[in-house]
N, C-alpha and C positions, 0 to 999 in steps of 0.2 A: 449246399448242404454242409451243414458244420459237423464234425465228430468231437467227441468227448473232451479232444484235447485241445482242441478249437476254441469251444465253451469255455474252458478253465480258465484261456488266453484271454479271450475278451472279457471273463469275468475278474481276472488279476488285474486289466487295465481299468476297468469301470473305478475296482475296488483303487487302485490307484490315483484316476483321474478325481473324483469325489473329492477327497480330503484337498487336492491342489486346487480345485476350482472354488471349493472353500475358500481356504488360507487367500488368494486373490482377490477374492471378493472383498474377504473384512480388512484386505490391506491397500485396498482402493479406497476405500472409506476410514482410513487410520489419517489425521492429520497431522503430516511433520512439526515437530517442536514452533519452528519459526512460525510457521502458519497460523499458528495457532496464538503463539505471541501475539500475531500481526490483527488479527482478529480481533483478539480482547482486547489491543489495545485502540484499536479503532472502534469499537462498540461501547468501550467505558473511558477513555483516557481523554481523544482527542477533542474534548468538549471545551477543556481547558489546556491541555497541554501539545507540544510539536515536539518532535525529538530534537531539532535545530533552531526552534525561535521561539522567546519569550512570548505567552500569550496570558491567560488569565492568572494562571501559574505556569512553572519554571521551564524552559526548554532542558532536556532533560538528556540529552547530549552526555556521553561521560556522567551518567548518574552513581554507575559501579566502580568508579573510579574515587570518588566524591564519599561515598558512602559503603558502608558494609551490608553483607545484604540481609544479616540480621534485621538492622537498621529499615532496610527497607521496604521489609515483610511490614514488619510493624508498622514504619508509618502509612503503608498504602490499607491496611488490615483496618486501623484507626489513628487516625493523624492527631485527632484532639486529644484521644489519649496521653499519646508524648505529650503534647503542648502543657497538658494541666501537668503532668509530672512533674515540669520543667526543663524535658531535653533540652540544650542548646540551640542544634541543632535543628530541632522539629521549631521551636520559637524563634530563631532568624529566618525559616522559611514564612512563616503565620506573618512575621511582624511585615517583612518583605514585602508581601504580596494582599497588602493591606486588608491582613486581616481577617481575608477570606477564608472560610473553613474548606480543607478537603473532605469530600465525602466521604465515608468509611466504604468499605470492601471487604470487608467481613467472610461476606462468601467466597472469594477467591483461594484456592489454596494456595502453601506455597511452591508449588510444581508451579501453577500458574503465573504466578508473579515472577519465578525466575524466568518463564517463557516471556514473560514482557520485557524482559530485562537482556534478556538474549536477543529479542526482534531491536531493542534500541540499541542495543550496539550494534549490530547488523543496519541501521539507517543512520548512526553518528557518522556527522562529517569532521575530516579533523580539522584542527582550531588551525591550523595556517590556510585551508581553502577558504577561508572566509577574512583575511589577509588582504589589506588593499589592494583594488585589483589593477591599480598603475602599475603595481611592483612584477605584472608580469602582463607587459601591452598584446603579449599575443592571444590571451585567456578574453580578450573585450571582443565580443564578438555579438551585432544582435540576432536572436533568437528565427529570425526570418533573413532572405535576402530578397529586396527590394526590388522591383522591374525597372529595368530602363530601357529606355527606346534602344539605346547604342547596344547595348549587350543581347537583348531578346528580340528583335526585331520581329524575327519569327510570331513567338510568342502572338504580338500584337498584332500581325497579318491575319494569324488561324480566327483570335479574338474576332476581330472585321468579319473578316469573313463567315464567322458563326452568326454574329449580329445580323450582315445583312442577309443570309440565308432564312433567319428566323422572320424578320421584316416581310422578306417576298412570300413565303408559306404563310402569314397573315395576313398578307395582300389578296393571296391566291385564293385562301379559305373563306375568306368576306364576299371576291369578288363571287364564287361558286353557288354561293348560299344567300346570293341577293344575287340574283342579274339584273336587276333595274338601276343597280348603282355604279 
């Protein structure tokens, strides 16, 4: 049985708890800047472009570095635009990359395009990791290690043994399921 002051208490925390399960809710669903960068720019970008390797157009690596981001509202907004103006700029990228037009982006605002621009420097790698890779023989390494009898012996006992296990339960299963054979 509650009394009056009871009531109040669990009515101050209701009145509490609400607004906070609120606020959690629409901040589980709020997407950090980068996220969101990474998003548009995988949904619109990476058709032709990589933040680290030249593809239909420019790897884009150090783009803020390169450009102001004036600069780059504009030409991601409408590329051709610059180009008929005459930017420099915007026509050694056209001329560059023969010629091909970027599509305009028009919709994007500029919050969005700085989020792009934020997620690319966040996946730039710097210009020495890509640096002969003699110049550091311990960085050669490949992407797997190999099996060898000498090393994993084991390895290739369990293998056998899985194999001929699976063999005699196929043996077993035939011989069951036909006895005339």
């Amino acid at each position: 049985m509650f009394t009056e002051t009871n009531k109040k208490d669990v009515m101050k925390t209701r009145l509490l708890f609400i607004p906070l399960l609120l606020l959690s809710t629409f901040s589980a669903f709020a997407t950090p800047p980068l996220d969101e960068g990474k998003t548009i720019f995988t949904n619109r970008c990476t058709a032709c472009h990589n933040v680290n390797k030249v593809l239909t157009g420019p790897a884009l690596a150090g783009v803020h570095e390169r450009r102001s981001m004036d600069w780059i509202v504009k030409f991601i907004k409408s590329s051709q635009s610059l180009v008929k103006a005459g930017d420099k700029d915007a026509v050694a990228v056209y001329e560059k990359f023969n010629k091909i037009p970027m599509p305009d982006h028009a919709d994007l605002s500029d919050d969005n395009i700085k989020r792009i621009v934020e997620f690319i420097k966040s996946e730039s790698k710097p210009v020495e990791a890509d640096a002969a890779p003699f110049t550091k023989p311990s960085k050669i390494r490949p992407w797997y290690t190999p099996l060898t009898i000498q090393n994993e012996y084991p390895v290739f006992i369990a293998f056998l043994a899985a194999v001929a296990l699976l063999i005699a339960a196929m043996l077993f299963a035939v011989r069951t399921a036909n006895p005339e054979a």
